[in-house]
N, C-alpha and C positions, 0 to 999 in steps of 0.2 A: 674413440671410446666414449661413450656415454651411459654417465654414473648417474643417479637419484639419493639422496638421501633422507628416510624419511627418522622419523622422532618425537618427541613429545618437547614442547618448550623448555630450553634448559639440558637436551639429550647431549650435546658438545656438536651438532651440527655445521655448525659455523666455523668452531675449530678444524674438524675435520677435514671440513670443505678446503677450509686455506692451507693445510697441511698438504691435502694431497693435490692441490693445483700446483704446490710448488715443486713435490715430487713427480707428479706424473707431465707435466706441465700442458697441462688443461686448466679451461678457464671455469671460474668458479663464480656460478649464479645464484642469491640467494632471493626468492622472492620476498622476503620479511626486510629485509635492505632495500626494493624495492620499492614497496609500498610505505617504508618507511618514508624513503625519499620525494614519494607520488604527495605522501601525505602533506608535505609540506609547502607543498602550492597552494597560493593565494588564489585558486580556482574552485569553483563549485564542486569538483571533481576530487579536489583536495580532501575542502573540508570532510564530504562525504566520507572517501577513507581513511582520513584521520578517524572520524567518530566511529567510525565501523570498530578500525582494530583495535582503537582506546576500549572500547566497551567489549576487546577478546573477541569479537564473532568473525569471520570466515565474512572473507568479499563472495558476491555469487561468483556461481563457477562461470559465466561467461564471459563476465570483467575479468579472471585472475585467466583464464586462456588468452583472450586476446594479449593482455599484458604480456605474458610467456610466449606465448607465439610469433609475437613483435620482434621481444626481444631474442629470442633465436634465429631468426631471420639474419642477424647482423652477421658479418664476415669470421667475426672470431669464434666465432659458435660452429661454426661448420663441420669442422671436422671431431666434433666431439667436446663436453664440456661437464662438468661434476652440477648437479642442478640438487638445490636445496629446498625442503617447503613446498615442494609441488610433486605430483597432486596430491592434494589435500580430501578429494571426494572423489568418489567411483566414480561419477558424473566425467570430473577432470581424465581420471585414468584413461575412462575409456572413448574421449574424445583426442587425446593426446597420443597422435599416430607413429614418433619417433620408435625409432629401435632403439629401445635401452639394451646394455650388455648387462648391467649390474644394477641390483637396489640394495641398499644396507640398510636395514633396519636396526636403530642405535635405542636399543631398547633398556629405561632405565625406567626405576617407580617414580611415583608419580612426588612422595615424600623425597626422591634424589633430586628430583626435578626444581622443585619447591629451594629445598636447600641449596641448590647450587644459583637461580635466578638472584637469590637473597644475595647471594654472595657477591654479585655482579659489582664493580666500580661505576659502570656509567648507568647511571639511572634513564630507562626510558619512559617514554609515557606512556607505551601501551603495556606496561607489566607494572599497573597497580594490583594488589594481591584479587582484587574482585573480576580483573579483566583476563588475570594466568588462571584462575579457578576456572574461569567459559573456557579458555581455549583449551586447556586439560581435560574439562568434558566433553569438549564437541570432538578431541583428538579422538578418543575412547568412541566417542558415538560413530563418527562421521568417517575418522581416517584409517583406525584400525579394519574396516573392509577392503580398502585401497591395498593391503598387505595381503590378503588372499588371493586377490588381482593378479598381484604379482609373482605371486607362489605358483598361480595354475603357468602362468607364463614360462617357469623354469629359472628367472632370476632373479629371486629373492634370499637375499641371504640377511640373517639375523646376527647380530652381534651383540654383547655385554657391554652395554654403556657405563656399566660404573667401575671400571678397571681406568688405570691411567690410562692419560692421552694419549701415552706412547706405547700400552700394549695395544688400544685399538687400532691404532694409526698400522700397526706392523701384522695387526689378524686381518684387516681390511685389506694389504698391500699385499698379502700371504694371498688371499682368495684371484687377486686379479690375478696374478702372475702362477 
């Protein structure tokens, strides 16, 4: 099976993601943990995406395929995986040839959004209030067409992100099954 989850910075993405690899037990990719981790190499390639995400903007889409693409390639991907954060552009969707079964869109405002990053314990450096501001617009500009994408495709399914964790966790697990 393979899942997509898309959302707005702050949607419970991550949460989800880990919740339902350990029920479904599929593995659970996010590309934001990704490029966090890319970012912190001492390589030109680093710095690069470090300063991209620090300043909220979207890597081009042919850097964030090849990354995703890499990383799908590996053995534990194969038979299906929960993918977080991708795609992010119609560009990506429609170069991204896997057969998804399911997309959730974990739809919350952009104020729930706001609110809930603030509340975070681990402070990161790509969610200074000026860098969640780009990404929450460029989500609206750039990713909200990635969701019609997948509407015409037949699996897109929207869900209420600001319900507890565990009523989405149990509407999401309701739709697969």
């Amino acid at each position: 099976m393979k899942i997509i989850l898309i959302g707005i910075q702050g949607a419970g993405k991550s949460t989800q993601g880990n919740l339902l690899s350990e029920k479904l037990k599929l593995p659970y990719l996010s590309t934001g943990h990704i490029f966090r981790d890319l970012a912190k190499e001492k390589t030109p390639e680093g710095r690069y995406i470090k300063e991209t995400i620090n300043a909220g903007y979207l890597l081009p889409d042919e850097k964030t395929l090849d990354v995703v693409s890499g990383y799908l390639l590996r053995p534990e991907y194969k038979d299906g995986y929960i993918l977080d954060g991708f795609p992010r552009t119609t560009v990506q969707a429609n170069a991204f040839k896997e057969n998804i079964d399911f997309v959730f869109y974990l739809k919350v405002s952009d104020k729930e959004a706001l609110w809930r990053i603030s509340g975070r314990d681990d402070e990161r450096d790509d969610e200074t209030l000026k860098a969640i501001r780009k990404r929450i617009e460029l989500f609206h500009e750039v990713t909200l067409p990635v969701l019609e994408y997948y509407k015409e495709k037949g699996v897109f399914i929207e869900i209420n992100g600001e319900q507890s964790i565990e009523d989405i966790n149990k509407e999401i697990l309701s739709k697969i099954s």
